[in-house]
C-alpha positions in Angstrom: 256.2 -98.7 -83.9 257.8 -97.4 -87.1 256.3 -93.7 -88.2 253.4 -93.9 -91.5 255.8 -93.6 -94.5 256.1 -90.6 -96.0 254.0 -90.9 -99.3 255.9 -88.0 -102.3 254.2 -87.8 -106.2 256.6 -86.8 -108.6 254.5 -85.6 -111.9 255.9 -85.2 -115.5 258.8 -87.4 -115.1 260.8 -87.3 -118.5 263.4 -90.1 -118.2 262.3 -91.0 -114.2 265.6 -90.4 -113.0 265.2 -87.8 -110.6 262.3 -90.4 -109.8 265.3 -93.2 -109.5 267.0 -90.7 -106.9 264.7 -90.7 -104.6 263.5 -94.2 -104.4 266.4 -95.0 -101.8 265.0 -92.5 -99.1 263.9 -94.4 -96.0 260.8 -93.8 -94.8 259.2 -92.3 -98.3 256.8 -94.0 -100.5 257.8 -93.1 -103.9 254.8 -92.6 -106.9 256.1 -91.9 -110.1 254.4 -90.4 -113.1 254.8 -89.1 -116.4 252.7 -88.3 -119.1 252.7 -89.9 -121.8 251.9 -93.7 -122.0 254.2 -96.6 -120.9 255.8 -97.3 -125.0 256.5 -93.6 -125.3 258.2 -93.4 -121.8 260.4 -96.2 -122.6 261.8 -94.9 -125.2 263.6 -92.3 -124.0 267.3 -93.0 -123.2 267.7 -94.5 -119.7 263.9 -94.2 -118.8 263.9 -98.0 -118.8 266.8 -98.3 -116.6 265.3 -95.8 -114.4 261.9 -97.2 -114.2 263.2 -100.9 -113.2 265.9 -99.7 -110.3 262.8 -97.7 -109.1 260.0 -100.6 -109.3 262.8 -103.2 -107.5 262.9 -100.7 -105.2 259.3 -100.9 -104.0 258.4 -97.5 -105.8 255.1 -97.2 -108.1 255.2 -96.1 -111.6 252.2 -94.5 -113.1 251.7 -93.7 -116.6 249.4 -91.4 -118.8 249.0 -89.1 -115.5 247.5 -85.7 -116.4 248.7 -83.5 -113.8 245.4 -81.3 -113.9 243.3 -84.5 -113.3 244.9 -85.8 -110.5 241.8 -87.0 -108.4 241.1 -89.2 -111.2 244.2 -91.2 -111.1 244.0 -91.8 -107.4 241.4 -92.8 -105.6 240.4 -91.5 -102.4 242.6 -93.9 -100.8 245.4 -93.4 -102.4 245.5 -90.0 -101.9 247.1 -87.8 -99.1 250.4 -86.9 -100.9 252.9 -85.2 -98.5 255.1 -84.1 -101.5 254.5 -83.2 -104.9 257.0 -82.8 -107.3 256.5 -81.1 -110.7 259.9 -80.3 -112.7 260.1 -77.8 -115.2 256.2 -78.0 -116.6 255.8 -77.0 -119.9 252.3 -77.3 -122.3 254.9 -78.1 -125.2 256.7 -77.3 -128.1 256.4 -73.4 -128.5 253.4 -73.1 -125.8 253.3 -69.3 -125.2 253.5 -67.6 -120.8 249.7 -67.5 -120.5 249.2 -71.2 -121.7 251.8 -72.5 -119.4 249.8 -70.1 -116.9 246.5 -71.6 -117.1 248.5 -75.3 -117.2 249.8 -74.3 -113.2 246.8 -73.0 -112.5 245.2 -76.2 -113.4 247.9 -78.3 -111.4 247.9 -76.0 -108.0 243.9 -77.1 -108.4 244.3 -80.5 -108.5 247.3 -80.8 -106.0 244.9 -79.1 -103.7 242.2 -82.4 -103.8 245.5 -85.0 -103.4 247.6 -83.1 -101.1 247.7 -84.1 -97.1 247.3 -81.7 -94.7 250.5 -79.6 -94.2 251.5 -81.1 -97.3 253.8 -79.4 -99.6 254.4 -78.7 -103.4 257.0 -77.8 -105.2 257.7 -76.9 -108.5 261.1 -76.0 -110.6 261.1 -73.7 -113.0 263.7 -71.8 -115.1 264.8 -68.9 -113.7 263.0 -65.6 -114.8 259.7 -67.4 -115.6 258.2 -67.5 -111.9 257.9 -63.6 -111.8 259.3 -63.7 -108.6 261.7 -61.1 -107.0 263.8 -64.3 -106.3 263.9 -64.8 -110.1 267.5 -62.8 -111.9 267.6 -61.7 -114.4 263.5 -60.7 -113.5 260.9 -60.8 -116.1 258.1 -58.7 -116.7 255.2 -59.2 -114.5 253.2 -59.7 -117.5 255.8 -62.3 -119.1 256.1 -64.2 -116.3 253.8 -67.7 -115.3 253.2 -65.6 -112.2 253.2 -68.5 -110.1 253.0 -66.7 -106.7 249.4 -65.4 -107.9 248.4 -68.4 -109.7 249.3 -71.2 -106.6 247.2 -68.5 -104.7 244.1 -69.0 -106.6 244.2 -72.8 -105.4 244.7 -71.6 -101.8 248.5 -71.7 -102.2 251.4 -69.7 -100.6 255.0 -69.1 -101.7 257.2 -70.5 -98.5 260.7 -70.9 -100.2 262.6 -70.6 -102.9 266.1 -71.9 -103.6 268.0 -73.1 -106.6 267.7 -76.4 -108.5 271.3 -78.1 -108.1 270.9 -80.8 -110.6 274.6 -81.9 -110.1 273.4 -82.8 -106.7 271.3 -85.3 -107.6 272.8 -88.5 -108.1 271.9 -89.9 -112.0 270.4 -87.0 -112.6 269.7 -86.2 -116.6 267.6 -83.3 -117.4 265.6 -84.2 -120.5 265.1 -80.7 -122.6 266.2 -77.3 -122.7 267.3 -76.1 -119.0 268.8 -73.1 -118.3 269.3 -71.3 -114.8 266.6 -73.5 -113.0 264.8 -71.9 -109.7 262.7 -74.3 -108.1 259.8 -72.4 -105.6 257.8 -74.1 -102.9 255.0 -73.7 -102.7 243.8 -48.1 -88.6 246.7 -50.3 -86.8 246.0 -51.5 -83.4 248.1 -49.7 -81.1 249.4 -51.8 -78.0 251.2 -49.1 -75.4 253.1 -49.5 -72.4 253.1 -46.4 -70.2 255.4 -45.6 -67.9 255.5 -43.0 -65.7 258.4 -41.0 -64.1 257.4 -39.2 -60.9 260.8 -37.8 -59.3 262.4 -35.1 -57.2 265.7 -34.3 -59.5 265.7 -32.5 -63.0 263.7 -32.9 -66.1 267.0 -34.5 -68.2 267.8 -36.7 -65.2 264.6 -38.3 -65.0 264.3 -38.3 -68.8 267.9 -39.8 -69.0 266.8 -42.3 -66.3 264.0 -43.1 -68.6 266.2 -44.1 -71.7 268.3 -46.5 -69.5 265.6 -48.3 -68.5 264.2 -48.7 -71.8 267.8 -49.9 -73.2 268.2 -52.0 -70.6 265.0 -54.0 -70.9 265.6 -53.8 -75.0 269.0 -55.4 -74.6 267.5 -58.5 -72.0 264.9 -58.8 -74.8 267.2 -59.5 -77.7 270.1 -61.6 -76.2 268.0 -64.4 -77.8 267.4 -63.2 -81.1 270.6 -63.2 -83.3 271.7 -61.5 -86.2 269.6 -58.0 -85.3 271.8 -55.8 -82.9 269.6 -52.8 -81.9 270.4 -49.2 -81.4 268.2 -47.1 -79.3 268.8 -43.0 -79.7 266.4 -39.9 -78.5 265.4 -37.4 -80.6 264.6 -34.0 -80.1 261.2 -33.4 -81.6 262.0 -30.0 -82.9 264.4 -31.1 -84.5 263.8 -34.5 -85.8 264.9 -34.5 -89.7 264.3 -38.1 -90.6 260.0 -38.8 -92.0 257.4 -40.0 -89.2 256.0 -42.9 -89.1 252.1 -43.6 -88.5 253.1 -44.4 -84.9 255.1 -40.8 -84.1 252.3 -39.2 -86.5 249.5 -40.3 -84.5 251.0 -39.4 -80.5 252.0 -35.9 -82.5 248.1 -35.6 -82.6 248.0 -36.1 -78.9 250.1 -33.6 -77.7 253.3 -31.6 -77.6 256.5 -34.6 -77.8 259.9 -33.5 -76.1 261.7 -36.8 -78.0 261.0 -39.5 -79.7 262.4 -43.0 -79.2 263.9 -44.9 -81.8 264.9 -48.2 -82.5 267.6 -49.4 -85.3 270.5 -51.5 -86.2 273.4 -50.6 -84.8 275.0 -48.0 -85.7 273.0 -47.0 -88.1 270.5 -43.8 -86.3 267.9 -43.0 -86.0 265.7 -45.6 -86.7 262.6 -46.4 -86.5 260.4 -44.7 -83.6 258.8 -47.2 -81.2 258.6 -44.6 -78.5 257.8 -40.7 -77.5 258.5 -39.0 -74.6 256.4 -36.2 -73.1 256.9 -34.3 -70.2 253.0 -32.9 -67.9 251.6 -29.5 -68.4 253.0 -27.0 -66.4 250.0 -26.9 -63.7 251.3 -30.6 -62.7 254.6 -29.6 -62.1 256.7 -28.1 -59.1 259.8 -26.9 -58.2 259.6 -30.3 -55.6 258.6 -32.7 -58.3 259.4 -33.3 -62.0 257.0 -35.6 -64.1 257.9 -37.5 -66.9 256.1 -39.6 -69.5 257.4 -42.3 -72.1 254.8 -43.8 -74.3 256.3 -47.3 -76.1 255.0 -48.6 -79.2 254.9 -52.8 -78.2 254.0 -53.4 -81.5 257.0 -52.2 -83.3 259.6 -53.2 -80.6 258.4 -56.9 -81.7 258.8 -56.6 -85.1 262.1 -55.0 -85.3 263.9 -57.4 -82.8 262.4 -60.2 -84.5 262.3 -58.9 -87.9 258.6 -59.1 -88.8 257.6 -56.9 -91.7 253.6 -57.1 -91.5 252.1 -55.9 -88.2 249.3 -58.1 -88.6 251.4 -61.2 -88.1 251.5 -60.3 -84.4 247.1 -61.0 -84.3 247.3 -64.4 -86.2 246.7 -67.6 -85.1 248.4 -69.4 -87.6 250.6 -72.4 -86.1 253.2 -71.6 -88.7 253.6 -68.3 -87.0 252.8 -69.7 -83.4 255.5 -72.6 -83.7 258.9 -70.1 -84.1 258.1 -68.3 -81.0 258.0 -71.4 -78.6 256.6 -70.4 -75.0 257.0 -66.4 -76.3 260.9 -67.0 -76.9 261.9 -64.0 -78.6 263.6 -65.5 -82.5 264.1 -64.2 -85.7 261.2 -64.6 -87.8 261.2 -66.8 -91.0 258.0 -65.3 -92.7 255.9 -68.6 -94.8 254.9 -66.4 -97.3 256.8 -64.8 -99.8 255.9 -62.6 -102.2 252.2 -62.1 -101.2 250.4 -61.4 -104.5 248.5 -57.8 -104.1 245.3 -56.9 -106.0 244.6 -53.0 -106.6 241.3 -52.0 -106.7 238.8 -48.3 -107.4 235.7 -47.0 -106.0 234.4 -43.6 -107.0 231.2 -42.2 -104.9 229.3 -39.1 -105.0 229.1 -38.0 -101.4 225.6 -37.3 -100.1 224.6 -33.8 -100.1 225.2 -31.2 -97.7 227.0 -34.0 -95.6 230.7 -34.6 -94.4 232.5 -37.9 -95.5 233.4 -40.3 -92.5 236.5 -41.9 -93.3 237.1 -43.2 -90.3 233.7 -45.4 -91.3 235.5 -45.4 -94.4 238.3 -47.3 -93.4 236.2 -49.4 -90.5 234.1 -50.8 -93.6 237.0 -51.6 -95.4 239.0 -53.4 -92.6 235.8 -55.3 -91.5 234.7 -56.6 -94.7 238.2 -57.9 -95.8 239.1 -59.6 -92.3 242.6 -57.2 -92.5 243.3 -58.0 -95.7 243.2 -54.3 -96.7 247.0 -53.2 -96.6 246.7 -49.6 -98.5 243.8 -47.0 -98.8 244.7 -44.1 -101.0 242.7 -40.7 -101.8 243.3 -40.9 -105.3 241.0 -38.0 -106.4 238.8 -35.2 -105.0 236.8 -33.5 -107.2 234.0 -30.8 -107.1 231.3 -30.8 -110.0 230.8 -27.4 -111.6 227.4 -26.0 -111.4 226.2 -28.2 -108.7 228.6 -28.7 -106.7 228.1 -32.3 -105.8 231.8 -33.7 -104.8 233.5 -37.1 -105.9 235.9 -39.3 -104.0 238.1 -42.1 -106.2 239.5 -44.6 -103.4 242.6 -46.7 -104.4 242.3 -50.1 -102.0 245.2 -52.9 -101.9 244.5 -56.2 -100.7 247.1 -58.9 -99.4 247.1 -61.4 -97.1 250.2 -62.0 -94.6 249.6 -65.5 -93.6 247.6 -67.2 -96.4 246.1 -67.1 -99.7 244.5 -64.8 -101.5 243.5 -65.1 -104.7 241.9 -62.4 -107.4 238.7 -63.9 -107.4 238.6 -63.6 -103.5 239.9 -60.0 -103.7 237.4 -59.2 -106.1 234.3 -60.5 -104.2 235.8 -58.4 -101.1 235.9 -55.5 -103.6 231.7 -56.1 -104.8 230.9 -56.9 -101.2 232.8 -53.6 -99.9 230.9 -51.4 -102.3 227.4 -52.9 -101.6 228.7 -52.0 -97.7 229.7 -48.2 -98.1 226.5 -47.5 -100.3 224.4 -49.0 -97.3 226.1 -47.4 -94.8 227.7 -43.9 -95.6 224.8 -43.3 -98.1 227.2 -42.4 -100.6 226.2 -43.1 -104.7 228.6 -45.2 -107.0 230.0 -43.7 -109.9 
């Protein structure tokens, strides 16, 4: 039994022969559109051509297809798109960024009530307009179609982007004004191993000991994961130059550190600590018996060897995550979501009376109400009234999300919901 064919939409087809391209791919259902009407179409130079090699070829051609509207051209049946195809949209003559804006905004909508499941879209643009880092020369944010945050608001993640090689494409003919095309498609949890040295020799041996075992295990770990050759180095504590990082801040609250463990390319030290080293308080030691501690960071080891930047990729459920680590096979991670939109958001309180502020509640009520989607929480100002001394808090918050979409209406609702929570719980009043 032959697998279902493959079923791709191509939308605002000018002369349909990028349309014509395609039709020879086996195993792909070909649905052409433009849209304007079937005279207008054939009028352009070669469109007539294109649109006969592509209906001998089995393909449908659609006409008068709005691209926002797309459930009303096909019906339920005919839905279920596995590609979507939209070249270089544009509203029209001198249409300015924030109508061309709304007019993907509109599209990611209505590719979302076609589109199967899994399905993918994608979209070529010129190059500065999607306001992407991928985008050179760059625009400004604010002159940019900003699709990363507008494909977001139709539930809609950035997953690649690579450039348009229209020489490629065999019959080819760009119909307007192209130049430099980019198509896109569309409180940390601390996990520790501890290990502990019990041994009759001295405090560097068994420390020393300690650091080959750790190297040893991190070089059996990465064998498998290429392009990432790590480094591990100790660190003296008192003298460690380089900043800490949340891990090394928070087991500096614990207790005295001898060294830290770090983690880097090679040979670039220090690197990143995944690991301190302690040794017991002096009542647990003897001239007999030297005990040693080494606290690892799991967390961390994971993402550096396979090159995960958010740690809350390592708590996710997501298949596309899942599927690159096949029974726990240790790869370089390709992360399906680039350019996560963030959205930046105040609250100002006046703290209750003659109470201290939690926040450590602070921060729980946060995390909680977004589902993790908080990234950044920022004391942005502290101040005292005169007179009556009643104090003010400003809170800077940052939401993104590492494995889906999150739109501005989303973030926004998280935002309302969050300050409903803290004036029910930590009795504090909104400025």
């Amino acid at each position: 039994m032959e697998p279902p064919l493959r079923r791709v939409l191509l939308l605002g087809e000018g002369n349909f022969s990028f349309a014509a391209a395609l039709c020879g791919a086996r195993g792909t259902q070909v649905v052409a559109t433009c849209y304007e009407s079937q005279e207008e179409a054939a009028g352009r130079g070669g469109a007539a051509r294109s649109i006969r090699r592509l209906r001998d070829s089995g393909a449908e051609v659609v006409f008068s297809v709005d691209c926002t509207k797309l459930q009303e051209h096909f019906l339920p049946g005919q839905r279920e798109f596995h590609r979507i195809y939209f070249n270089f949209p544009h509203c029209g003559r001198k249409a300015g960024v924030a109508k061309n804006r709304q007019l993907l905004a509109r599209f990611f909508h209505g590719c979302a009530e076609v589109l199967a499941q899994e399905g993918e879209v994608h979209v070529a643009l010129c190059n500065g307009q999607g306001g992407t880092p991928a985008d050179q020369p760059r625009r400004e944010w604010h002159n940019s179609w900003q699709i990363v945050a507008v494909a977001a608001g139709a539930g809609f993640v950035l997953s690649d982007v690579h450039p348009f090689k229209a020489e490629t494409i065999d019959g080819y003919k760009c119909t307007g004004y192209r130049q430099m095309p980019m198509p896109q498609k569309c409180a940390t949890p601390l996990v520790k191993d501890l290990a502990w040295s019990v041994s009759r020799g001295t405090e560097n041996s068994c420390i020393q000991m300690l650091v080959e075992n750790v190297k040893t295990t991190l070089n059996s770990l990465h064998q498998g994961v290429s392009g990432f050759k790590p480094s591990i180095s100790l660190q003296e504590a008192a003298s460690f130059g380089a900043e800490l990082n949340d891990f090394a801040a928070f087991e500096r609250q614990l207790g005295e550190i001898r060294h830290f463990l770090c983690v880097g390319p090679d040979p670039e030290p220090p690197g990143s600590c995944v690991g301190v080293i302690r040794t017991a308080p002096g009542e647990f030691q003897s001239p007999e018996l030297v005990v040693v501690s080494a606290s690892l960071n799991l967390d961390l080891l994971a993402m550096l060897l396979c090159g995960i930047s958010d740690w809350r990729m390592l708590w996710t459920w997501d298949r596309r995550f899942l599927g690159q680590f096949p029974e726990g096979e240790l790869r370089l991670f390709k992360s399906f979501s680039l350019y996560p939109p963030s959205y930046v958001h105040d609250v100002s309180f006046w703290v209750p009376d003659g109470e201290e502020f939690d926040e450590v509640a602070f921060h729980t009520l946060a995390r909680r109400v977004s589902g993790e989607m908080v990234v950044s929480i920022q004391l942005r100002d502290n101040f005292q009234q005169p007179g009556t001394g009643r104090r003010s808090l400003c809170y800077r918050l940052t939401f993104q999300s590492c494995d889906r979409a999150l739109g501005c209406r989303e973030a926004a609702e998280m935002q309302l919901q969050f300050r409903e929570e803290i004036q029910q719980h930590l009795g504090v009043t909104l400025r």
